[in-house]
N, C-alpha and C positions, 0 to 999 in steps of 0.2 A: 711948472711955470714956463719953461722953455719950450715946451712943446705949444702952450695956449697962445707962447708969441708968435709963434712961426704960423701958428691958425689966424692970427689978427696982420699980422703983418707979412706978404708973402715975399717982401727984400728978404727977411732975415730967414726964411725955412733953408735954406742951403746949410748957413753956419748952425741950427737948430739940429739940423739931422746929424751932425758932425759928432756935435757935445754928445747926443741922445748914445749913436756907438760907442763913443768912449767910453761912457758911463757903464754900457750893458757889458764892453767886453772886461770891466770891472769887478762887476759883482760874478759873471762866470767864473773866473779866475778863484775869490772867494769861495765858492761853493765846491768847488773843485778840491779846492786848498782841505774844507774841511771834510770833503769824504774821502780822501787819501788823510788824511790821520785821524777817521772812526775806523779806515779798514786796517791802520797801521794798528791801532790798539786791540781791534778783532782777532788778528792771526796773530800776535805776541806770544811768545813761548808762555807759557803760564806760570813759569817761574822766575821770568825777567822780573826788575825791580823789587822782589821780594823780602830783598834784604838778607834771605838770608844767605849764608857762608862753612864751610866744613873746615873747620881746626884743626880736625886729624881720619884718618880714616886708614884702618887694615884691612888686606884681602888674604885670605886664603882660599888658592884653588886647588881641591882634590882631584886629582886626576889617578885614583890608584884601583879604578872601576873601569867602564864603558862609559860612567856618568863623569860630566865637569859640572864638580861642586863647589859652590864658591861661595863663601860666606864674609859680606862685608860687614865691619862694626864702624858707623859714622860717630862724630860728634857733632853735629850741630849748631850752630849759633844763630839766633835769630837777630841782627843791627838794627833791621828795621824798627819801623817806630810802631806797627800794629802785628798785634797775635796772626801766628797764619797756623792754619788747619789744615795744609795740607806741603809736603815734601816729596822730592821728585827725587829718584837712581836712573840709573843709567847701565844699559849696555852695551859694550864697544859694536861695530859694525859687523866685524867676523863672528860675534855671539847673537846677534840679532837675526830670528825667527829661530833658531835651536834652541830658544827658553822656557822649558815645562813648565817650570813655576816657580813661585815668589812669595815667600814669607818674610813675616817682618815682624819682632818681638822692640817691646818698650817698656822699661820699667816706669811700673805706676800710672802708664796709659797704654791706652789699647789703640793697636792699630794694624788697617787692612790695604793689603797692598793692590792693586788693580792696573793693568797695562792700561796706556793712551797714546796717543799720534803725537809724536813729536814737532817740533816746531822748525822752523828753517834749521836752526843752530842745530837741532837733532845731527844732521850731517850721515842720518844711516843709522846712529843709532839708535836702539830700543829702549824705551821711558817706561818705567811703572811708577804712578803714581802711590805716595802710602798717606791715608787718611786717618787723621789723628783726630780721637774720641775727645780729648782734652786740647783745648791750642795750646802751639808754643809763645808764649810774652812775648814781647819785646824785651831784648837783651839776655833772652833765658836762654841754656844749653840744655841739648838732650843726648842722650844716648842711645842708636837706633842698630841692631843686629838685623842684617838683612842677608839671608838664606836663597839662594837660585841653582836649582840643578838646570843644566844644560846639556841636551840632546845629543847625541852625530855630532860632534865636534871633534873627535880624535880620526885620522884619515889612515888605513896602512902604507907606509913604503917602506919599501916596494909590497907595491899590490899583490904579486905575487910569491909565494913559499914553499921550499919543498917542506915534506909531510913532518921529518926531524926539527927545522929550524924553526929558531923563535920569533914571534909576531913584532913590527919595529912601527910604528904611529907616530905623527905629526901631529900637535897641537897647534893652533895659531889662535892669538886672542891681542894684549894690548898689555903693554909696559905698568901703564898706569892705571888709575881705576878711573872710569872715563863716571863725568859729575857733569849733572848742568851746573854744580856752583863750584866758584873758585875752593880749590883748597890749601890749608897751607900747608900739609905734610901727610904726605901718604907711604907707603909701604905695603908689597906685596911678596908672598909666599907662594909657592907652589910645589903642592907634593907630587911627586912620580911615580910609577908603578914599580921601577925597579931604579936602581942605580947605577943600569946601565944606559951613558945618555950619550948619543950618537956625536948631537949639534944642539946646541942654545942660541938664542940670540940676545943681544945686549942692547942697552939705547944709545942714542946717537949720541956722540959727544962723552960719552963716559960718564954722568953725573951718577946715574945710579947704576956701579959695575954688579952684572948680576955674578952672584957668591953660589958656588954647585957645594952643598955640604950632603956626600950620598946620596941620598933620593930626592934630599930638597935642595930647591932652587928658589934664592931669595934675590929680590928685588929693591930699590930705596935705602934709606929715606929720599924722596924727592920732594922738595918744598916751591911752595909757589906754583902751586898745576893749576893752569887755565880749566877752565871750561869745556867738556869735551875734546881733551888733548888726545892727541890717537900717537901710539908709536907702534908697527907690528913686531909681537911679540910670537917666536917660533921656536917650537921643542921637538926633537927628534928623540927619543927614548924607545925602551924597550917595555912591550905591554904584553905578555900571554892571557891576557885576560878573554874569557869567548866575548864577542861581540853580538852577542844574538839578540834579536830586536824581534818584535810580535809585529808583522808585517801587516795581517787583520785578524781582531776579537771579535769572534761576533758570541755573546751573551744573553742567554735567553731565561728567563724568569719568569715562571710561570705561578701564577697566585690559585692555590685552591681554599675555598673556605669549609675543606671536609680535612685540613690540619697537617697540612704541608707545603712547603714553596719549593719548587724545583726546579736546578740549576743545572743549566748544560753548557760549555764554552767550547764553542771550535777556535783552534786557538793556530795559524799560523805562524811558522818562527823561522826564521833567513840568518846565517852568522854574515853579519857584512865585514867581516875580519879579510885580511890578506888570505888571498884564494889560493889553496893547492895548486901546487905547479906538477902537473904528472900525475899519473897513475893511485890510488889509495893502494897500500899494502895491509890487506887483515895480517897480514902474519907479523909483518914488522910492528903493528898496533897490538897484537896477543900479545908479542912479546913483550912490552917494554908499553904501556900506555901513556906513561908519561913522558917519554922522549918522541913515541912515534904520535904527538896530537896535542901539544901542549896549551893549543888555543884552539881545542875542538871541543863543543860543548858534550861533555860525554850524559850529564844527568840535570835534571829540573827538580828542584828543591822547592815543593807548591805546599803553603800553609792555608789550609780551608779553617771557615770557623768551626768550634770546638765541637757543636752539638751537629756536623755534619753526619749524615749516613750516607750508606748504602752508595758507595764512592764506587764507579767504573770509570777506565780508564781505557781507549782503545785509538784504532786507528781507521786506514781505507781497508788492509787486511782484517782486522777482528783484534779481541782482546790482545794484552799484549803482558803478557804474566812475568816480565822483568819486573814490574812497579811495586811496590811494598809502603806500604801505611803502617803510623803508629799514630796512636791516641793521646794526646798528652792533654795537661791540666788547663790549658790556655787556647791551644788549637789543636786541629787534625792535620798530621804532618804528612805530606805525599813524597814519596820520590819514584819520581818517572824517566828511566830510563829508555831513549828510543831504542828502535830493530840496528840502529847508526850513530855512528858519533860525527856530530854536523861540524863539517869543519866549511874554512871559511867561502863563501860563495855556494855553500848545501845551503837545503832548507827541509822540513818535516811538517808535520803536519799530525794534528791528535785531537781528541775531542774528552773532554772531563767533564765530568757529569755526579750529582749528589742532593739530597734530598735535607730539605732544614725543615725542624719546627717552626708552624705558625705562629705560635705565640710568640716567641722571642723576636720576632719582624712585622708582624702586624697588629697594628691598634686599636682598638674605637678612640673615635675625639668625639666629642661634643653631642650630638643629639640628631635623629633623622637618620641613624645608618650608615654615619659617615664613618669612614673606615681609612685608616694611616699605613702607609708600607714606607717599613725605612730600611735600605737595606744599601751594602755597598756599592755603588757604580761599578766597580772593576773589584776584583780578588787579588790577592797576592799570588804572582804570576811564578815568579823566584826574583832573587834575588839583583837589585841595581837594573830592572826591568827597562825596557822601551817597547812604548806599544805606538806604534805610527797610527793605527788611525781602530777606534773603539766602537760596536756596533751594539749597543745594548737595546734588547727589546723585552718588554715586560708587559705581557698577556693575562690581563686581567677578567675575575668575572665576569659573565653572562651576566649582561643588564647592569652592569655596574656604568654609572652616568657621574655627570659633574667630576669629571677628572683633570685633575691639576697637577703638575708637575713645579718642583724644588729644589734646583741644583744645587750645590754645594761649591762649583764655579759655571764660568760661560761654556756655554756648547754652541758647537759646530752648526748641528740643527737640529730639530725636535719635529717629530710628524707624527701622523696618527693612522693604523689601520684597523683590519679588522681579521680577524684569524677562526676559519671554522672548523673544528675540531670534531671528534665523535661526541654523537648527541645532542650536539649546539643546532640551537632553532634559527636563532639572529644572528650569531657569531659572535667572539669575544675582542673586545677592545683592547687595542695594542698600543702604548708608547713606544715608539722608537726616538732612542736619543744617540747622536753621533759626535764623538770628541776626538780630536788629533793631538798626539806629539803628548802621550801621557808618562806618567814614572809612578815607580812608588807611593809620593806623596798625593795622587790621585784614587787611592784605595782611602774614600770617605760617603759617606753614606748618602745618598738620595732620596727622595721623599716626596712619596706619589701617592695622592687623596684623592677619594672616589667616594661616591653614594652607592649603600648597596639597600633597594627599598627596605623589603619583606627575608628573613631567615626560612620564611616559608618556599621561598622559589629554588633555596638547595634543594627540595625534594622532589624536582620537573624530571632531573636522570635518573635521580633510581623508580621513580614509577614510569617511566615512560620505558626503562629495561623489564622491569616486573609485566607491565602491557605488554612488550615486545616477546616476551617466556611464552605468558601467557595464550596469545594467539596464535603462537608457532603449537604449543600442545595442543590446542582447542582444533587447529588444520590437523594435526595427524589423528586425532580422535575421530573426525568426521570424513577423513578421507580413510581409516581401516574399515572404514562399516559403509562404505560407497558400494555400490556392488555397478562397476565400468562393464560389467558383459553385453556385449550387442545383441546377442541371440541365447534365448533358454535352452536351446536342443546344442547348443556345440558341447563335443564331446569333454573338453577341459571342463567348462560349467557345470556337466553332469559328474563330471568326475571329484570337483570341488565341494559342490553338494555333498557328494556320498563322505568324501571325508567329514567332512565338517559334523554328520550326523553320526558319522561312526565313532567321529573322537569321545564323545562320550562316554561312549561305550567301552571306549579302552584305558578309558578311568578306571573307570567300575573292574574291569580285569587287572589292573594294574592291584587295586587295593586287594583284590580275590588273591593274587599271588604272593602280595605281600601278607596278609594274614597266614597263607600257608608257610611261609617261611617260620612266623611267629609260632607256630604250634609245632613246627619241629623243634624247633629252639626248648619251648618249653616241655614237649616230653622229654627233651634229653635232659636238662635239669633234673626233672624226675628219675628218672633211671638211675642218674649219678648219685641222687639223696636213696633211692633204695639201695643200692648195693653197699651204702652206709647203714640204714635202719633197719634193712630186710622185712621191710613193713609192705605185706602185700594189701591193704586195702588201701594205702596209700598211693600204690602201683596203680592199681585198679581204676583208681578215681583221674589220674592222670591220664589213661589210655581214655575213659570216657571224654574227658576234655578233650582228647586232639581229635576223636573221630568224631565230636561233634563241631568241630571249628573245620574240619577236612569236610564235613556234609554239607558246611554252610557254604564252603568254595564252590563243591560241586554245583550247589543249587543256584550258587550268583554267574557258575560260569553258563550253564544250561538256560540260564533268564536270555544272558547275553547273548546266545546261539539264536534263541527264537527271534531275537529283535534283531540281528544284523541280517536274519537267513535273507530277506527279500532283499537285501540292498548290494551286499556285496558277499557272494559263494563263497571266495578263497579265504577270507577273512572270518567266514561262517563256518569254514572248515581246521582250520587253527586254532579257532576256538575251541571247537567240540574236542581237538587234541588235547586242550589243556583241561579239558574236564576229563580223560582217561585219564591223565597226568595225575589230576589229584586223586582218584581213587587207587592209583597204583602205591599214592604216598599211604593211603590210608593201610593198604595190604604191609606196606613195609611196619606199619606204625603196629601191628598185629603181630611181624615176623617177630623184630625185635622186643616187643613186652615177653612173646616167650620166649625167647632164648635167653633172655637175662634174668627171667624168673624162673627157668628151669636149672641154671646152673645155681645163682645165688639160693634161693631155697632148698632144690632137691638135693645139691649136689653132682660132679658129674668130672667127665676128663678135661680137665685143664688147657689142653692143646686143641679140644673139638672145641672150646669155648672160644677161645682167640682166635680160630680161623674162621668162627661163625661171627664175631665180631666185626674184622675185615670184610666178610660180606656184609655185613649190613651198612658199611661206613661206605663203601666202595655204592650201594646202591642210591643209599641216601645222595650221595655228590652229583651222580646219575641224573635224579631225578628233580633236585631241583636246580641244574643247568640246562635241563631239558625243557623246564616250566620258563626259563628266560628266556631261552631263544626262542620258545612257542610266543610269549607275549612280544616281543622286540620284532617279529615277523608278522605279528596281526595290528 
């Protein structure tokens, strides 16, 4: 209306334009007003106005490892007037990004705990969310156990130590147990590795005097703690604990469907313990290993699962025959002794290797070839482990497609390659998955689904091996019967010829010679049963057999003469020696029938018999050594 006046009337557009500003830098103002409190209520910590409140709350921190373990028990109260489904912890600033993980048990509900970005009031510290399967009422309490081991939190000083003394660690963390919500009474614990405690510190004002009772160190009650109250809390104590941390895993898993999965882990390890100050003494370490290295990792206590085999264990050098396995009813227990005992600021380096059945790790689900692998992320490395940063890659079948991966928490990052191995046409699909800032409670299983078509296409490698046999024999069959000579008249060619058609023929002598052995053999038999029977037509019939087996040498050596005469002389003349040879045998086969028939039937001097014996034993040796070197020469 004001504006149509100022159109009708042009006295009044002066004061018309005046109102018209007023009015607009009015409703700015409004609009303004209400997107600073939708961005007020957007970035709101998520657990303002929730109503709820902590009644009471215990911490215990374990510090009697490498690991800070800290297990809080809340109670909860919900004031508010609506069910909430979801509950916030906290961790102080000095434990924020050194927190592996976070569980969280609830009677008669379930619940999972999960980090998120804190809110201004955060102030540094670290927030996990825990998401309750059941909500809490209004006005209802709960009872929440919540579990966090914590990374690199313990620091040495002094940094450095000689090789006798004992390792001394700083902890620093927070008085109180730092809560997005008010609480009214808290109490804190903290164990020690030893009950030797350098310096503690205390909070301000005295309210809660910390009490040293031996190894523990107790804190509270303190009542009435704000929200995110920080007081630093700092422990000097004594720790010989090794500090040895897995600086990089990298884990390889490799799937076969012929009933094996294989596992190899190069495993590097760093003691970030107070560093040797000087010199290492082996002698002063033989002597006394427990005074000269009390925080030097001397052995790695590795539990593989139960149905592991065929465990190797080595290095950059080669095997490493310190390490000893036992078997037991639940796992395969390793101990791996390094070539050193890593003390603090060393490091080594190994690689562990073992073979698992398939069936215990792989599945079928469902229909179409789909195929389940569930197997651990990480192994049990030893004992109160830290692994900075995990490299697992798992190498699956050829042609294995539609592959899905299921962690068991967040990862770093997940990629995909491709791995060619012996055999492989296309190359095998690779998951690589990367986690940082792992512990113990990360030894949980992963689960990677794939399609694998046809059972038929296991059998591409072994017939494309049996092809590959088979071609390599089929070239040397066609390559012995090649005949590469350039020219028929060189002398070698002529010479390879002759052999080749003589060899035959030194068959055929071979068996000539060997027959004649045969028939001495068997007259002598004979001879032996006569001068048992004194049966001479017995005799008789025996000497007929060997000069006729001796006629058939002569006749097959004399073949043999006629058909090498034209090819090769020298060879045609060895010959013809080994056919005198066998008629010389025959002469001998003559001497002796009479001499053993003259003495055993006629009778005769005993002493002319035995010297005529040695001759005949002396000739026989003679003559068929003489028949060998003839054949071994032609």
């Amino acid at each position: 209306r004001v504006l149509s006046a100022a159109v009708e009337c042009p006295d009044t557009r002066k004061t018309a334009t005046m109102l018209c500003s007023g009015r607009a830098s009015t409703l700015f103002a409004l609009f303004a007003a209400v997107v600073l409190i939708c961005a007020a209520a957007a970035t709101a910590a998520p657990w303002s106005g929730s109503g709820v409140r902590v009644s009471k709350v215990k911490r215990n921190v374990d510090l009697r490892s490498q690991l800070a373990k800290i297990k809080d028990t809340f109670e909860f109260v919900n004031e508010g007037s609506a069910p909430v489904t979801k509950l916030y912890v906290a961790y102080c600033a000095k434990l924020a990004g050194h927190i592996s993980h976070v569980s969280a048990r609830m009677e008669k509900r379930g619940v999972r705990a999960a980090p998120v970005e804190g809110g201004a009031e955060a102030e540094g510290a670290e927030v996990w969310e825990l998401r309750l399967r059941k909500p809490l009422e209004a006005g209802a309490k709960a009872e929440v156990s919540v579990e966090a081991t914590a990374t690199q939190t313990m620091v040495p000083f002094p940094r450095r130590i000689t090789q006798k003394e004992n390792q001394l660690v700083v902890f620093e963390g927070n008085h109180y147990v730092v809560s997005p919500y008010a609480s009214a009474r808290q109490t804190v614990r903290v164990e020690l590795a030893s009950a030797s405690v350098e310096a503690h510190s205390d909070v301000e004002g005295g309210g809660g005097a910390a009490r040293l009772d031996g190894s523990i160190l107790n804190y509270g009650p303190f009542s009435d703690v704000a929200p995110f109250r920080e007081s630093l809390m700092r422990v000097h104590f004594q720790s010989n604990q090794p500090f040895l941390v897995v600086t990089d895993l990298v884990r390889t898993i490799e799937v076969s469907h012929w009933g094996t999965v294989s596992v190899e882990e190069h495993v590097h390890v760093a003691n970030r313990g107070a560093a040797i100050d000087g010199s290492f003494s082996r002698f002063e370490y033989q002597r006394d290993p427990q005074a000269g290295g009390v925080a030097a990792g001397k052995v790695f206590h590795t539990l593989l699962p139960a149905d592991a085999t065929g465990v190797y264990y080595r290095d950059e050098i080669g095997n490493i025959s310190t390490s000893n396995l036992w078997a037991r009813d639940d796992a395969v227990s390793v101990e791996l002794r390094p070539r050193f005992p890593v003390f603090g600021g060393w490091k080594t380096y190994y690689v562990l290797g073992y073979a698992l059945p398939s069936y215990d790790y792989l599945f079928r689900v469902g229909e179409g070839g789909q195929l389940s692998l569930r197997i651990p992320f990480v192994s049990h490395i030893f004992d109160n482990v830290v692994v900075e940063r995990a490299t697992v890659r798992v190498v699956l079948p050829e042609r294995a497609v539609d592959v899905a991966v299921r962690a068991p928490f967040s990862l770093a990052s997940e990629r995909r390659e491709v791995f060619e191995g012996l055999l492989d046409t296309e190359g095998r699909p690779v998951v690589v998955m990367v986690k940082e800032n792992l512990c113990d409670e990360h030894v949980r299983d992963v689960e990677i689904t794939y399609t694998f078509a046809s059972s038929l296409l296991m059998l591409r490698e072994p017939l494309m091996l049996a092809a590959a046999f088979f071609l390599v024999f089929l070239a040397v069959i066609v390559a012995v019967r090649l005949d590469f000579t350039l020219s028929k008249t060189e002398p070698a060619y002529v010479a390879e010829q002759a052999r080749m058609r003589i060899g035959s023929h030194v068959a055929r002598l071979q068996g000539a010679v060997a027959e004649q052995r045969g028939a001495v053999a068997s007259f002598e038999e004979a001879v032996a049963a006569f001068k048992a029977s004194k049966d001479k037509e017995a005799m008789a019939s025996a000497r007929k057999s060997a000069d006729a087996a001796l006629g058939r040498v002569t006749a097959t050596v004399e073949s043999v003469v006629g058909e090498i005469a034209g090819v090769d002389n020298k060879a045609a003349e060895r010959a013809r020696l080994l056919g005198a040879n066998s008629r010389a045998v025959g002469a001998w086969v003559a001497e002796a029938a009479g001499t053993h028939s003259q003495f055993v039937v006629g009778g005769g001097d005993r002493g002319i018999y035995l010297a005529g014996l040695q001759t005949i034993a002396a000739k026989k040796a003679k003559l068929l050594a003489e028949a060998e070197n003839l054949l071994a020469r032609v």
